[in-house]
Every structure is written in C-alpha cells, then in structure tokens.
C-alpha positions in Angstrom: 0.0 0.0 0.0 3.2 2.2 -0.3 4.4 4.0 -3.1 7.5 2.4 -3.9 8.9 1.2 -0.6 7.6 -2.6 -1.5 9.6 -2.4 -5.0 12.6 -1.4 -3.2 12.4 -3.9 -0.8 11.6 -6.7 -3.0 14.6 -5.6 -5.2 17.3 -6.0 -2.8 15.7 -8.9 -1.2 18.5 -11.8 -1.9 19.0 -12.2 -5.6 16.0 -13.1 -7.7 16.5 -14.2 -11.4 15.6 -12.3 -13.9 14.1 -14.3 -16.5 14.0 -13.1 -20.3 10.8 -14.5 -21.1 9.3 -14.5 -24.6 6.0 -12.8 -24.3 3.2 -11.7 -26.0 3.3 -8.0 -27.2 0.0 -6.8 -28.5 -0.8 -2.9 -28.3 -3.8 -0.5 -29.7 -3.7 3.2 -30.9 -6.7 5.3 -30.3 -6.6 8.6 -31.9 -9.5 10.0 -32.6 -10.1 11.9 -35.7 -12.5 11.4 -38.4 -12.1 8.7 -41.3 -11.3 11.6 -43.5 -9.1 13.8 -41.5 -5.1 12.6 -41.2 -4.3 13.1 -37.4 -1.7 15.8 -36.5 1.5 15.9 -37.4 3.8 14.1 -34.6 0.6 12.4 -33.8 1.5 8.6 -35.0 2.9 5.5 -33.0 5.2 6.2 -30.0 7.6 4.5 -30.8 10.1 4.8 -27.9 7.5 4.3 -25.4 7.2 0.7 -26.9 10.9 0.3 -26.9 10.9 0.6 -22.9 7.5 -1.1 -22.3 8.6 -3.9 -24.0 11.7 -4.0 -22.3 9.6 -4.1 -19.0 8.1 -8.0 -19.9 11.0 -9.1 -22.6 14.5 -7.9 -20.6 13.0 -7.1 -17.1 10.5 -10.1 -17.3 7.4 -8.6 -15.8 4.6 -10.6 -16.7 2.7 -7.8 -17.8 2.3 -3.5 -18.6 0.3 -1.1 -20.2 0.1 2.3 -20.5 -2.4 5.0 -22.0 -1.4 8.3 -23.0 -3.1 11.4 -23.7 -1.9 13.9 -25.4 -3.8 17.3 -25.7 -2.9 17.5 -29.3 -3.4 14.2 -30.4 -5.7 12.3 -28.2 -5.6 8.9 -26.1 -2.9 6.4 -27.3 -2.7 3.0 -25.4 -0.5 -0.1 -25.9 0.3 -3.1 -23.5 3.0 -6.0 -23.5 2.6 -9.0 -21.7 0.5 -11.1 -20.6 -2.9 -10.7 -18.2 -3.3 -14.1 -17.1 -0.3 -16.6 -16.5 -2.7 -19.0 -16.7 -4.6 -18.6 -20.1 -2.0 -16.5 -21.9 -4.2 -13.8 -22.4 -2.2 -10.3 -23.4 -2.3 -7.5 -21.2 -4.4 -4.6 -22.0 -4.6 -0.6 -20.8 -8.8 -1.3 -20.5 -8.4 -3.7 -17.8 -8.9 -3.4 -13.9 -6.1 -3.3 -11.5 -5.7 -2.4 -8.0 -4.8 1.3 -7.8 -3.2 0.9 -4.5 -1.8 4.3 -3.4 -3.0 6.2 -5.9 -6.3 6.0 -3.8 -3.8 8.6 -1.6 -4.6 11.4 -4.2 -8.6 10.8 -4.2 -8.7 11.0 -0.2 -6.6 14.1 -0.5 -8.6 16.1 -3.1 -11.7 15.2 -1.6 -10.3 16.5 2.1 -9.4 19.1 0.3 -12.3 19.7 -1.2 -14.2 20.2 2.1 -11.3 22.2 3.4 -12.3 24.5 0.2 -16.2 24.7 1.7 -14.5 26.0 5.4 -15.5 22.4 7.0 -11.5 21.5 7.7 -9.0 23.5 8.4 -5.7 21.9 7.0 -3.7 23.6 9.9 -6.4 22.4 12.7 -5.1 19.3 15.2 -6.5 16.0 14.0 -8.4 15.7 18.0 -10.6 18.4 16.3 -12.4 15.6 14.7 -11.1 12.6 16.2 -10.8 13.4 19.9 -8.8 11.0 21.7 -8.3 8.5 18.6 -4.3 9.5 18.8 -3.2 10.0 22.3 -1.1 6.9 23.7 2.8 5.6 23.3 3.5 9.6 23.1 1.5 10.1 19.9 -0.7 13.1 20.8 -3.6 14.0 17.9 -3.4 17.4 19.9 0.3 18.1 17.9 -0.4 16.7 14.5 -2.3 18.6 12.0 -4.5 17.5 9.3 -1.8 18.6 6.7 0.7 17.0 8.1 -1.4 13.7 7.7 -1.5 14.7 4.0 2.3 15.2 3.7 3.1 12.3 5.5 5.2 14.6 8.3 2.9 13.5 11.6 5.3 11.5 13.0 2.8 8.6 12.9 4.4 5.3 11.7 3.0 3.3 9.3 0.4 0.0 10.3 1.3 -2.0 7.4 4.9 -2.4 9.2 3.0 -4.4 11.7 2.3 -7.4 9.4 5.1 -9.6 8.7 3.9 -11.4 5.4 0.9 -10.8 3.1 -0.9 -13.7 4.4 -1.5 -12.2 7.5 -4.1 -9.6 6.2 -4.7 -11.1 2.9 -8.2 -12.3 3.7 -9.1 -10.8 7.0 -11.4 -7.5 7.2 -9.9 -4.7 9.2 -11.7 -1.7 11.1 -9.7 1.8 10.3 -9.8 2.2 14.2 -8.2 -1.2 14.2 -5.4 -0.4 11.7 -4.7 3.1 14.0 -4.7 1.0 16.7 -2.0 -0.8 15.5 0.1 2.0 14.0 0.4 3.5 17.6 1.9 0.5 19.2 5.0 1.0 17.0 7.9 2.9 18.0 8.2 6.4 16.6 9.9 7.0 13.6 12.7 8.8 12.9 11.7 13.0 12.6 10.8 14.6 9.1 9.1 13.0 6.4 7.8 9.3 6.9 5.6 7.0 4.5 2.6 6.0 6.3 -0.6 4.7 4.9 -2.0 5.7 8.3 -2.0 9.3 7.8 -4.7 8.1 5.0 -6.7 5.9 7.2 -6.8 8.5 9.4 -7.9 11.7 7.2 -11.0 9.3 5.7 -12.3 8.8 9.2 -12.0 13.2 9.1 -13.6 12.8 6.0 -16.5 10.7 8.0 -16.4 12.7 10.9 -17.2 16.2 9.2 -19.7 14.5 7.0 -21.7 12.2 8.2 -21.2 9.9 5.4 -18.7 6.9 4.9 -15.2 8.1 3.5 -16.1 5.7 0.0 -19.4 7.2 -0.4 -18.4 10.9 -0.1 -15.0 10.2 -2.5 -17.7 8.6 -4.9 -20.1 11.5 -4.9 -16.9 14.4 -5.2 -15.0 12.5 -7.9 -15.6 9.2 -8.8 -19.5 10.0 -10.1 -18.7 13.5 -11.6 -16.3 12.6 -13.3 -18.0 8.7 -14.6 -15.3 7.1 -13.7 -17.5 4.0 -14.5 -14.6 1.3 -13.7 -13.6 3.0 -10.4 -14.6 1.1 -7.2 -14.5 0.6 -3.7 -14.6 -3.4 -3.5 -15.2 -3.3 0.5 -14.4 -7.3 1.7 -14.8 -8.4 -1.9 -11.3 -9.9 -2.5 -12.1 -10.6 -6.8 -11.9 -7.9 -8.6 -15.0 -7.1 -11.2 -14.9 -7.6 -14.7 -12.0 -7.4 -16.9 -9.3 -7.2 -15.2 -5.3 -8.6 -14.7 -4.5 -11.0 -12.2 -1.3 -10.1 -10.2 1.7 -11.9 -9.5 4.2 -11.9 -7.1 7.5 -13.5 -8.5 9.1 -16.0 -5.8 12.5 -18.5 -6.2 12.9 -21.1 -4.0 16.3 -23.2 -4.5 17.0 -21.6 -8.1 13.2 -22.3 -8.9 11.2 -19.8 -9.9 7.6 -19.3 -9.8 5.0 -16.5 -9.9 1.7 -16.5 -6.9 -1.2 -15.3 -8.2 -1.9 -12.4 -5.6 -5.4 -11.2 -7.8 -7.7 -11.6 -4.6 -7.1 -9.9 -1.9 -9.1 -8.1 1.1 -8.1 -4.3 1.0 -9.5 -3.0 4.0 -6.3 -3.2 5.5 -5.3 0.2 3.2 -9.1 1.2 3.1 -8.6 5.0 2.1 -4.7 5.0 1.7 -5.0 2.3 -1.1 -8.4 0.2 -1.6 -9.5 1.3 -5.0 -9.8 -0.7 -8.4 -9.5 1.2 -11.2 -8.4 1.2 -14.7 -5.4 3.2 -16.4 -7.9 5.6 -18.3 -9.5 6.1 -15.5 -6.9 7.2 -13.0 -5.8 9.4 -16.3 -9.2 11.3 -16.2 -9.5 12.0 -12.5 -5.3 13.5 -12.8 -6.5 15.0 -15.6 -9.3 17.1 -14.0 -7.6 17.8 -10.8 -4.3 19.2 -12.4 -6.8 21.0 -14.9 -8.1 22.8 -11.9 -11.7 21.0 -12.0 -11.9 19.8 -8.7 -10.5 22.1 -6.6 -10.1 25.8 -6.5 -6.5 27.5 -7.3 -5.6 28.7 -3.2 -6.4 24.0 -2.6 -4.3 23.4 -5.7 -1.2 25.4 -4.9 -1.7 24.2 -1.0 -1.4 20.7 -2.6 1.4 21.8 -4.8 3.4 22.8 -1.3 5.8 20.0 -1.1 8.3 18.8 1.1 11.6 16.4 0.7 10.7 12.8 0.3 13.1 9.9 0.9 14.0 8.2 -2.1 14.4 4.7 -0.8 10.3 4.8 -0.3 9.8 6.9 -3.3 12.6 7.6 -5.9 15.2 10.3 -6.7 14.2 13.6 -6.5 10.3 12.9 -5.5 9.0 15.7 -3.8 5.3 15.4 -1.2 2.3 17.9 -1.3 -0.6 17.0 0.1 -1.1 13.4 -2.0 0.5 14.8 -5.3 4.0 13.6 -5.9 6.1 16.1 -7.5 9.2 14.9 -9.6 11.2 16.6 -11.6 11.3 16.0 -15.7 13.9 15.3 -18.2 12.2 17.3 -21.2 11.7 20.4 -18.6 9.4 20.8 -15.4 8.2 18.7 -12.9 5.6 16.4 -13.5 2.9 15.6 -10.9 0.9 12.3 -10.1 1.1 9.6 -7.4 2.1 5.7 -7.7 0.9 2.6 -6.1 2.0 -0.6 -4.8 0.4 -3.5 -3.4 1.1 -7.4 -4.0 0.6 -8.2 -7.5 -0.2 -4.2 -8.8 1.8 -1.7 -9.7 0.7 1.8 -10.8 2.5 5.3 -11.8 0.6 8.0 -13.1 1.6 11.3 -13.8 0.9 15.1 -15.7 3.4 17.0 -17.3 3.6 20.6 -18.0 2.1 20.5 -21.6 -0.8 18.7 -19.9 0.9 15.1 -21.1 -0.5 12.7 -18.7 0.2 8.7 -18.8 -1.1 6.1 -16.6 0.4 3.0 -16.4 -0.2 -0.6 -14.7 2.1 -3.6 -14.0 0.9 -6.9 -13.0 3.8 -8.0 -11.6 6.0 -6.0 -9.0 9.8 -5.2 -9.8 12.3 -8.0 -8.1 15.1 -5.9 -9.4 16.3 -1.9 -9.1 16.8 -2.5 -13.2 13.2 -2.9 -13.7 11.8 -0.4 -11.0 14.4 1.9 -13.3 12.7 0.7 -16.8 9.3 1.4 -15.1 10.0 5.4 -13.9 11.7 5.0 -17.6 8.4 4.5 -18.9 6.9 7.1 -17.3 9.6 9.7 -18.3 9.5 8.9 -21.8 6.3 8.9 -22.5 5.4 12.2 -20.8 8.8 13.4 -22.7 8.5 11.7 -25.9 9.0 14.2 -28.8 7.0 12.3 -31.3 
C-alpha cells in the first residue's frame, strides 16, 4: 500500500533471477479523428515508449504492462506487453482493472481538500478536532499533528502495514480503520521529518467521516468518482475478486534456483481502506489526474496548497520525489516537474503522472519489480512517455 517502498524492498531482497521470457506484445492506438481527416502531425505510434515497455516483460521479465497516454494534441494512445493471465496467456491490455493501490492517496486528499475549500476543515487544525482521543497513547498526541501534516506524511505517525510480517497475515481478514490506528500507535516512533505511512490516510478518511456524516467511499464517490463517470472505479469493501476485466497479479518467488509466480489477484483491501483500496483502470486514474491538475476539482488557493511539497526519501519513493498534500512532484527530463502519485500493493503496480504540456500517462504492471533495473525501466516509462517528442 506504499508507493515504492515494497519495489525497493523486494529488489534488494537476496537475488531473484531475472528471467528473459518470450512474451506476447499486443498494443492499440486510439486517436480519434474522423475517417477523413489525417491526425496531427507528430501524432502517430510512439515509438520509444514501446521500446521501454517492451523492455519491462521481454529484458526485465514482468509478466505484464500497459500504459495510455493522452496527449492534448493528439488524443488517447494505449499499448500493453505481456500477458494478463499466466494461466490462459491472455495479453495484457490498458482497458483492464487493477488495483490502484496508493494512488487511492490522491482521491482521499482532493476530496479532504475539497471540504477544506467549503471551510468544513482546516488543514492547519489538530486532528483531535475531529477525532478526539483517537491519537493520544505511546506519546503520539492528535493534539500536535495537523490534518496537513497527515496529508504530507510529516505527523510523526508510523506506518500499520509495518506491523504485518507477510501478506498472508491480512490477505483475507477484514480490518476496522480504528483497528489499523490501533495498531500504528503501538509502534515505535519513527525517525523526525518525512515518513511513509498509509495511516495518515486511514486516518484523514475517518475526518472525511467525521465532518460529513457519510462513509469516506461514499463521499470520494459522490466528489470525484460519479462527476467525473469514472464508471470502472470502485470501492470493492471485503470483496477480494476484482469485477470484470481485469489482470490478475503476481508476485515473482524463487525457491532453490526455482522460480515461480503467486497469483496475488484476490485480496481483502480494508487493510489500506482510504490510503490504497480502489480498483480502477489506467484511463481512468488518467481522467480524474486529468481534471484535478486542470483545476476541476478544486479551487486554485487547494491546488497550490497541494502543490506545497516537502523532501521525500527516495528509498520509499525515488530520486528527487517531492510530497504535497497526496501529489507527488518529480522533476522532468524534457523540462518541469511532473505531478501524479504511484501505487504498490502485491501483485499491482501503478504510476501515473501530468506533465507541464498537460501530457498525462497512466500505467499498470501486474507484476511488482524484483530488481532496481526494472523499477528503473518502469520510472523510464513514465519519463518517456510524458517526454517523448514524437
């Protein structure tokens, strides 16, 4: 339910072969002019984006990627490599479901934001505001951390996915998100400054209860997911199958110089509830960055308080990443920083990002990276296509 810190862990985590597997490569172009009309010029096949999303499944070995672009001159462009389904062979494609994973960071943000814009929260208010007496015990005090600093990830809370020690543990089990604090605050407090912690989420969806009156899914659904008909966007609660089309997920594992790859598809998300739970797909995730960079869901003052970033660490996010309030900014090879949020959760991996000519790419891996080489190929992808000169 972290950004990256999974991938980075799994990478150094013994050595782990690195299979070059013959897969299938299959890819679509959507551009939409008319029969008649010849698209813009510069507007054809991206051609390096393909070079490095093949390289993800054919050098790296992922099992599968896909990734949609759209371009405000020339439209949506998808293509995919891989395969969806170990199983059957079917090929990956950018329509399918995935698990979102921290990307559901950015919805929870814009839609505390969002109320922050109507005068119902005040970013800079102490969290025992709303929850009195939720954060007060191994010297955690909700009196001295701020609803902002939830959002930035600089409470000083730690985070309550440390507390499970394998996948298994939560994998099928339904969590409470007074449970999950529960178990974030019998940690030991982590080291000052900025710290990853899906709990900061947890925590701002019960505010997001608290002020309305509604559940945290019900109120992100009715400020963005509805508006917007984001139609494959869901909460899946203690469903643990994720609806129609979709790609299962696979965690890569080598046992004495064997290597095989668990299906990890079904899964109980409660455990990330509002720091990672949603299902979504990659044009979807591109629409909703789409209209909050484009300034549709929040006013300009919410957008530049989101914009206010601090240092993250790169061994839980990647060079140069720097944290507003659930917008990663990073900066861009062609020129400018590029803004989105990534996701990470057994099986799923997700990156999606805007650049400054209003580029924006969303992309989603079925497999997560063993290796720093393919976490490398996979911020690769996202550079290039949100840099690609056509």
């Amino acid at each position: 339910m972290t950004t990256t810190e999974s991938r980075r862990s799994r990478a150094v985590r013994g050595t782990v072969a690195v299979l070059a597997v013959g897969t299938a490569i299959g890819g679509t172009v959507a551009v939409p002019t008319s029969a008649r009309a010849a698209p813009p010029r510069g507007c054809g096949d991206r051609v390096a984006v393909r070079q490095v999303l093949n390289r993800v499944t054919g050098v790296h070995g992922l099992t599968g990627a896909a990734v949609r672009v759209d371009d405000p001159r020339c439209g949506p462009w998808t293509a995919a490599s891989g395969k969806a389904d170990r199983r059957t062979g079917r090929p990956m494609s950018a329509d399918m479901r995935v698990r979102i994973a921290s990307i559901t960071k950015t919805f929870t943000a814009t839609a505390v934001l969002g109320l922050a814009a109507e005068g119902r929260i005040s970013l800079d208010a102490p969290i025992d505001r709303y929850l009195p007496g939720l954060v007060d015990r191994n010297g955690y005090d909700g009196r001295t951390i701020t609803v902002r600093s939830l959002l930035r990830h600089t409470s000083g809370l730690p985070d309550h996915m440390e507390t499970f020690e394998s996948t298994e543990e939560y994998r099928f089990r339904h969590f409470e998100p007074e449970e999950l604090v529960e178990r974030a605050l019998s940690l030991p407090h982590p080291p000052a400054g900025w710290n990853y912690s899906t709990t900061n989420y947890v925590l701002a969806g019960l505010i997001i209860e608290k002020v309305t009156g509604h559940r945290a899914e019900d109120e992100i659904r009715h400020r963005i997911i509805d508006p917007l008909r984001l139609r494959d966007t869901y909460w899946p609660g203690d469903q643990v199958r994720i609806r129609g089309s979709h790609a299962h997920g696979y965690v890569r594992q080598e046992e004495g110089g064997t290597v095989r790859w668990a299906d990890y598809t079904a899964l109980n998300s409660t455990v990330a509830w509002t720091g990672g739970a949603l299902i979504s797909t990659p044009r979807d995730v591109s629409v909703f960055l789409g209209a909050l960079l484009g300034g549709r869901l929040l006013p300009p003052r919410l957008m530049a308080e989101m914009k206010r970033t601090v240092a993250a660490d790169p061994d839980r996010v990647w060079e140069g990443a720097r944290f507003g309030l659930g917008l990663i900014g990073t900066p861009l090879r062609c020129g400018g920083t590029w803004w989105g949020h990534a996701g990470d959760i057994d099986g799923f991996t997700t990156i999606a990002g805007v650049a400054p000519s209003g580029r924006r790419v969303s992309i989603a891996f079925n497999e997560n990276p063993s290796t720093w080489e393919a976490f490398n190929e996979e911020l690769n992808l996202v550079q290039t296509a949100l840099c690609d000169p056509r």
